[in-house]
PyMOL commands that place a pseudoatom at each C-alpha (Angstrom):
pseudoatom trace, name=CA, resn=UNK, resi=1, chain=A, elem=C, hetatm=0, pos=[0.000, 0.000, 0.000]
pseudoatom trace, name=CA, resn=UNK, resi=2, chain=A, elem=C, hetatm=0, pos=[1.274, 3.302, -0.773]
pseudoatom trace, name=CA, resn=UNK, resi=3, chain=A, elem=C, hetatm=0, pos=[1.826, 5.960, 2.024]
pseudoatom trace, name=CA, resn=UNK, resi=4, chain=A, elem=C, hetatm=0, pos=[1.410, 9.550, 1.161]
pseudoatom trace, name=CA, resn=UNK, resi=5, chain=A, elem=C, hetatm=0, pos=[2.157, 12.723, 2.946]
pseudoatom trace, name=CA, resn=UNK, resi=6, chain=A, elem=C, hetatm=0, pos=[-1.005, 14.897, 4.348]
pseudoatom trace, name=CA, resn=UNK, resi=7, chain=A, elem=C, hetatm=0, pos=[-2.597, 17.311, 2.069]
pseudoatom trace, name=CA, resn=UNK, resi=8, chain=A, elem=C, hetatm=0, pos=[-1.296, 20.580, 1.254]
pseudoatom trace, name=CA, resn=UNK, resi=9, chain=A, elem=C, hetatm=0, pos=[-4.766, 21.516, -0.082]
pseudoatom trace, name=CA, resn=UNK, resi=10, chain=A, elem=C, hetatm=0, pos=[-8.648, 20.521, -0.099]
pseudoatom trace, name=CA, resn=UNK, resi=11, chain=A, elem=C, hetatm=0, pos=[-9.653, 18.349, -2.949]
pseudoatom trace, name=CA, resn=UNK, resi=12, chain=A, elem=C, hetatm=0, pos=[-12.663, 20.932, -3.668]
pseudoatom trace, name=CA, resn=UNK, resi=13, chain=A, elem=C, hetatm=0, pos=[-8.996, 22.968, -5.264]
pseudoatom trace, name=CA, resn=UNK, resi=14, chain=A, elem=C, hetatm=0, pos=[-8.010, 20.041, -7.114]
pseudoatom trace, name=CA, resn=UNK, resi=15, chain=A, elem=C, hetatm=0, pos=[-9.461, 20.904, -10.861]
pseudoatom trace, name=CA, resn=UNK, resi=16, chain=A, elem=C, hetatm=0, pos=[-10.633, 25.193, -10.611]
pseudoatom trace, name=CA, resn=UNK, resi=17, chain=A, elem=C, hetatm=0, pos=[-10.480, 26.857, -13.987]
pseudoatom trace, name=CA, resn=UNK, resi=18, chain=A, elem=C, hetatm=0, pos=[-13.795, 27.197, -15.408]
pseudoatom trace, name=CA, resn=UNK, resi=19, chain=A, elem=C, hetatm=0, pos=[-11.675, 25.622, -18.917]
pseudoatom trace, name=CA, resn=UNK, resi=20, chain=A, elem=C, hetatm=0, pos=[-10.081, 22.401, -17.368]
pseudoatom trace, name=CA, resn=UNK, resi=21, chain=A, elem=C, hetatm=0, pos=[-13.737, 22.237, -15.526]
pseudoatom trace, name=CA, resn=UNK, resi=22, chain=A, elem=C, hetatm=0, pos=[-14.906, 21.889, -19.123]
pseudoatom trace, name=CA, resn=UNK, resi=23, chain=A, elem=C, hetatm=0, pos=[-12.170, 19.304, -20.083]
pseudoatom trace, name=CA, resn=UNK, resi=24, chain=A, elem=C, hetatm=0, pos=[-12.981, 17.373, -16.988]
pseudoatom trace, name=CA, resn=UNK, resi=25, chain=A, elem=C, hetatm=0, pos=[-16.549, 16.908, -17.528]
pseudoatom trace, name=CA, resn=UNK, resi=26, chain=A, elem=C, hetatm=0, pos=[-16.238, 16.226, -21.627]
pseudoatom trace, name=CA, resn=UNK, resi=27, chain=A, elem=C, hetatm=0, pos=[-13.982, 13.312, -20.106]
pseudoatom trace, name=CA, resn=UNK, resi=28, chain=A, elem=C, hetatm=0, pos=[-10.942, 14.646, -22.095]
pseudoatom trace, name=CA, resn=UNK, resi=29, chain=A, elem=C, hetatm=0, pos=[-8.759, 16.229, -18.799]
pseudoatom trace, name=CA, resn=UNK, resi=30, chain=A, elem=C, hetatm=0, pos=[-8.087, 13.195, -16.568]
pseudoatom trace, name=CA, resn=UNK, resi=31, chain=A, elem=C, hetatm=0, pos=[-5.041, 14.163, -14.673]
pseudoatom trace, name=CA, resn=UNK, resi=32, chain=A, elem=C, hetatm=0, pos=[-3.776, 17.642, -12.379]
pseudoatom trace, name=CA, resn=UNK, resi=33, chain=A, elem=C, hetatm=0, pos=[-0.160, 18.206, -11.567]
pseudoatom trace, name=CA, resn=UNK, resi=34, chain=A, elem=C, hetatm=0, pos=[0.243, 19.563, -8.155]
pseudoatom trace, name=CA, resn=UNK, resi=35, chain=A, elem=C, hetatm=0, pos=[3.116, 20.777, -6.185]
pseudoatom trace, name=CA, resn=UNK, resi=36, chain=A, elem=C, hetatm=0, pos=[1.257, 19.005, -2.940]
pseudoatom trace, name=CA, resn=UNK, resi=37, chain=A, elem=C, hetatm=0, pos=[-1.333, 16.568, -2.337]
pseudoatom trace, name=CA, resn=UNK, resi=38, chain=A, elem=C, hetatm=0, pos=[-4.412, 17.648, -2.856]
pseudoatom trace, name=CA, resn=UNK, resi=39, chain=A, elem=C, hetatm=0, pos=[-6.635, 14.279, -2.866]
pseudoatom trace, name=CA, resn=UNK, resi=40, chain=A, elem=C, hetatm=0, pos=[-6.107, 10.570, -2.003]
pseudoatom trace, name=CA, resn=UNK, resi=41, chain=A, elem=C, hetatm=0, pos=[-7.516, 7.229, -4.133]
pseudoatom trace, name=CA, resn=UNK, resi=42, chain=A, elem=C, hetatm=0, pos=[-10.854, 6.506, -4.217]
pseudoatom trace, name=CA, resn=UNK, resi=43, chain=A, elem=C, hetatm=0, pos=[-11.807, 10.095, -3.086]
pseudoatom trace, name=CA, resn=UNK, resi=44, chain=A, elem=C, hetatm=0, pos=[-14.064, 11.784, -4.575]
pseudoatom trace, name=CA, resn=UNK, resi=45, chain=A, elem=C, hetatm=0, pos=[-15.089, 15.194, -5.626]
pseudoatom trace, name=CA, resn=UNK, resi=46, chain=A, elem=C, hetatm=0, pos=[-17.709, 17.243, -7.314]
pseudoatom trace, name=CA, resn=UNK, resi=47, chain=A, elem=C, hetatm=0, pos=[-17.574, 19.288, -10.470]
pseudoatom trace, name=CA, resn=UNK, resi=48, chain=A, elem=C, hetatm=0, pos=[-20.895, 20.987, -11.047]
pseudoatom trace, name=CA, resn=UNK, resi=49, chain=A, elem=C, hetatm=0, pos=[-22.956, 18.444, -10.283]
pseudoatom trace, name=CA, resn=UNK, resi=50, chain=A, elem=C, hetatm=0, pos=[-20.923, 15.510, -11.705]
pseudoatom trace, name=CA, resn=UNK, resi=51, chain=A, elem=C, hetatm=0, pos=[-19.260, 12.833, -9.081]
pseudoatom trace, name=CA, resn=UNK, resi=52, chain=A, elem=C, hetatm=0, pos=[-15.296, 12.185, -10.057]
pseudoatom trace, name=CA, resn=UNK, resi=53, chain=A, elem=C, hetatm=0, pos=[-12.787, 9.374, -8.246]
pseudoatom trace, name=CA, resn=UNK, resi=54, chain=A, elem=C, hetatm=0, pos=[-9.544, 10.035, -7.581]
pseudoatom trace, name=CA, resn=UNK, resi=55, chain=A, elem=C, hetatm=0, pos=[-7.992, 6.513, -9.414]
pseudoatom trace, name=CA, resn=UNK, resi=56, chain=A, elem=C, hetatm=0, pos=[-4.389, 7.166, -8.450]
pseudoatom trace, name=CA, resn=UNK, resi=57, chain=A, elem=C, hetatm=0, pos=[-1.654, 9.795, -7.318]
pseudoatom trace, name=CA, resn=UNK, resi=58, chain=A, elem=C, hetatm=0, pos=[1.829, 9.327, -8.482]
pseudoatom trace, name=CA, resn=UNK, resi=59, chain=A, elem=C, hetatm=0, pos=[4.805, 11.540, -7.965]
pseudoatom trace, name=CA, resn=UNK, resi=60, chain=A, elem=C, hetatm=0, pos=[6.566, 11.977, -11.078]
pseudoatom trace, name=CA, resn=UNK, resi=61, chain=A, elem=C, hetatm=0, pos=[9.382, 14.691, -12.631]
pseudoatom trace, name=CA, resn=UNK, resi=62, chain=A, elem=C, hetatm=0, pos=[7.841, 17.060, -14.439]
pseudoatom trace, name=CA, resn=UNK, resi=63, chain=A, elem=C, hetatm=0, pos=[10.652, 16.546, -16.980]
pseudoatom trace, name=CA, resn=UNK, resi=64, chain=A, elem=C, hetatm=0, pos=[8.837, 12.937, -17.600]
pseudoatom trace, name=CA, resn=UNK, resi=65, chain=A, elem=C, hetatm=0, pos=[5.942, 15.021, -19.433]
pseudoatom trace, name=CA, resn=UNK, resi=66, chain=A, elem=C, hetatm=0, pos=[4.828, 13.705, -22.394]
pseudoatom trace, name=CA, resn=UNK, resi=67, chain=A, elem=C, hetatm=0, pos=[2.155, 15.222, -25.413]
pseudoatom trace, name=CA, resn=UNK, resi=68, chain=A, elem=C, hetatm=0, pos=[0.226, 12.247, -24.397]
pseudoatom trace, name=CA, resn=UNK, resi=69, chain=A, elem=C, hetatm=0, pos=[0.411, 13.655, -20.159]
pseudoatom trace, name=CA, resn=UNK, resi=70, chain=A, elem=C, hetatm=0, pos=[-0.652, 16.829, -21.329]
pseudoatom trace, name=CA, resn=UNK, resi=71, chain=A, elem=C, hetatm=0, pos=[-3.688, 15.858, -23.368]
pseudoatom trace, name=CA, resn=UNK, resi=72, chain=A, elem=C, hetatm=0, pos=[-4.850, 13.798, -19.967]
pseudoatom trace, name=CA, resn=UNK, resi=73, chain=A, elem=C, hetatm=0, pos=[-4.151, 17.465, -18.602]
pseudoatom trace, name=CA, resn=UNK, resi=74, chain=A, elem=C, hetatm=0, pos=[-6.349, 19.389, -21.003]
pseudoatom trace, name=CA, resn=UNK, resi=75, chain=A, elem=C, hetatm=0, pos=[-4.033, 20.530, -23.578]
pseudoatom trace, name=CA, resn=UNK, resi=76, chain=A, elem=C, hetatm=0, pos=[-3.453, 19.264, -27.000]
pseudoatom trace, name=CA, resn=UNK, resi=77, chain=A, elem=C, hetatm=0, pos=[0.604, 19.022, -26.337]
pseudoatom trace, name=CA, resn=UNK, resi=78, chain=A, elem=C, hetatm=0, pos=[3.602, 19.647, -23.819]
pseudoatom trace, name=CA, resn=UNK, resi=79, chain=A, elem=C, hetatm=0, pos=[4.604, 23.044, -25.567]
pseudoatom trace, name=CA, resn=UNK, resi=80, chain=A, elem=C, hetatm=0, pos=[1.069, 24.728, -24.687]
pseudoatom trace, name=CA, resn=UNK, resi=81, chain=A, elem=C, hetatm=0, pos=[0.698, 23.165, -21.299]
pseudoatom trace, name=CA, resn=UNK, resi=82, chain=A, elem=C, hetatm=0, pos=[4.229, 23.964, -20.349]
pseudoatom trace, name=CA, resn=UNK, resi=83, chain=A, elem=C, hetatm=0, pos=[3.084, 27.740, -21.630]
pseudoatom trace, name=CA, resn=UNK, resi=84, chain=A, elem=C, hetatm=0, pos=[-0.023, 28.319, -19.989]
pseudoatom trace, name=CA, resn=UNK, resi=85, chain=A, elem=C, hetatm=0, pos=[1.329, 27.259, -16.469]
pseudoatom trace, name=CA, resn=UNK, resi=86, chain=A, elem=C, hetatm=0, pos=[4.323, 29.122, -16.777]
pseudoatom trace, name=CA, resn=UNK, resi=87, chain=A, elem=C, hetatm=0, pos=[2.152, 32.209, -17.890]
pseudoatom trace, name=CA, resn=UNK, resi=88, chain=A, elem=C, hetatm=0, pos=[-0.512, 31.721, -14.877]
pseudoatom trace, name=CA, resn=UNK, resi=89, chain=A, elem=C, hetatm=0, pos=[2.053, 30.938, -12.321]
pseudoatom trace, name=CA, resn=UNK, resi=90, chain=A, elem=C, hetatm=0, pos=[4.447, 34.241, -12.314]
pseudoatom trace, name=CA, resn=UNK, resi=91, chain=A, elem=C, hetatm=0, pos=[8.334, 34.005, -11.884]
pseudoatom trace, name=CA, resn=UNK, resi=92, chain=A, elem=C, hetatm=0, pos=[8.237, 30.229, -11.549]
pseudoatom trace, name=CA, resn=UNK, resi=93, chain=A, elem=C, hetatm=0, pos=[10.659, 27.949, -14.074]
pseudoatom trace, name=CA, resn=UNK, resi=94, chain=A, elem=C, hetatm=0, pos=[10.196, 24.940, -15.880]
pseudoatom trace, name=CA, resn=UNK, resi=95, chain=A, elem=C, hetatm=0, pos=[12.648, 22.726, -13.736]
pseudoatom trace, name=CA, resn=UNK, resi=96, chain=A, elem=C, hetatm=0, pos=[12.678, 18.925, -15.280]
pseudoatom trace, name=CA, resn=UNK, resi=97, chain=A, elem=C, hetatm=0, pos=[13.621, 17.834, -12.544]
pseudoatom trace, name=CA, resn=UNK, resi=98, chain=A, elem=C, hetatm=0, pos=[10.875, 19.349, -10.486]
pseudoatom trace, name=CA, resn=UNK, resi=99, chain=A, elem=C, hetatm=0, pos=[8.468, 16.696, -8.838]
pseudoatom trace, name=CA, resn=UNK, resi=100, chain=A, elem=C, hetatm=0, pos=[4.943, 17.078, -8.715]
pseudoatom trace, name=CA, resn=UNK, resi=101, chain=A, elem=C, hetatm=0, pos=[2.043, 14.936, -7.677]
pseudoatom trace, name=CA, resn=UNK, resi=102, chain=A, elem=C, hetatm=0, pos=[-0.289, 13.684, -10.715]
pseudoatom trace, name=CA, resn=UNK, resi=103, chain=A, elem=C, hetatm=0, pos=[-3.960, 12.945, -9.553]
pseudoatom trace, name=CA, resn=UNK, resi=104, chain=A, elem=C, hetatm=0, pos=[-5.483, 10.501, -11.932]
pseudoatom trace, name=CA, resn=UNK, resi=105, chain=A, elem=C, hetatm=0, pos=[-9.312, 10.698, -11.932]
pseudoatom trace, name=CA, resn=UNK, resi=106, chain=A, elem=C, hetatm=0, pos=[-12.308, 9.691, -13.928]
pseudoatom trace, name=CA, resn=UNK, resi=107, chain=A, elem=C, hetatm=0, pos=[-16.657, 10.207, -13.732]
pseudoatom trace, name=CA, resn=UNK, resi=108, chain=A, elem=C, hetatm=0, pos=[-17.952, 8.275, -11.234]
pseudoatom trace, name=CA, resn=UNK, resi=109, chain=A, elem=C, hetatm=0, pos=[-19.783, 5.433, -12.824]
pseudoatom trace, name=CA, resn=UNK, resi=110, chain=A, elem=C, hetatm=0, pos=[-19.042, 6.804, -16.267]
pseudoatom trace, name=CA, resn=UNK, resi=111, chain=A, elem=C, hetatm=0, pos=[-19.121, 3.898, -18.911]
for i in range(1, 111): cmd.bond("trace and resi %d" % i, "trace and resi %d" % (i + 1))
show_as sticks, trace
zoom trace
């Protein structure tokens, strides 16, 4: 069983921009990068109306980051992701060696 260190943050803070929202609920944004925990497995949370599980939390590099990691972020590839959080998050660097907690997640009984 994996151990994991308390939560930095609420899982009600895990997915907040009305645009990954969006993403979340067309089932196409199935991941958030966090510097901190912000959720456990088989938690769940609420996205205007809709249920969602937490399925896993991982910590991984951020130099690991993949097109393919950034489409389950939201974003059609690495280059735009990498962009937009560097643009919303002021003075911070892309470090690849940076670690970050992924939180996998999915609808609740979606089929």
């Amino acid at each position: 069983m994996q151990t994991y260190p308390e939560r930095t943050c609420s899982i009600d803070r895990l997915v907040t921009h009305p645009k990954l929202v969006a993403a979340a609920l067309a089932g196409t944004k199935t991941q958030q990068r966090r510097d901190g925990i912000y959720a456990y497995p088989n938690e769940e949370f609420e996205l205007e109306g809709a249920t969602f599980v937490v399925t896993d939390v991982q910590r991984e590099r951020l130099g690991d980051m993949t097109d393919v990691h950034a489409q389950a972020e939201g974003y059609p590839a690495l280059a735009m992701y990498k962009d937009i959080i560097l643009r919303m998050h002021a003075g911070m660097e892309w470090n690849e060696d940076a670690l970050v907690w992924v939180h996998s997640f999915a609808i609740k009984n979606a089929s």
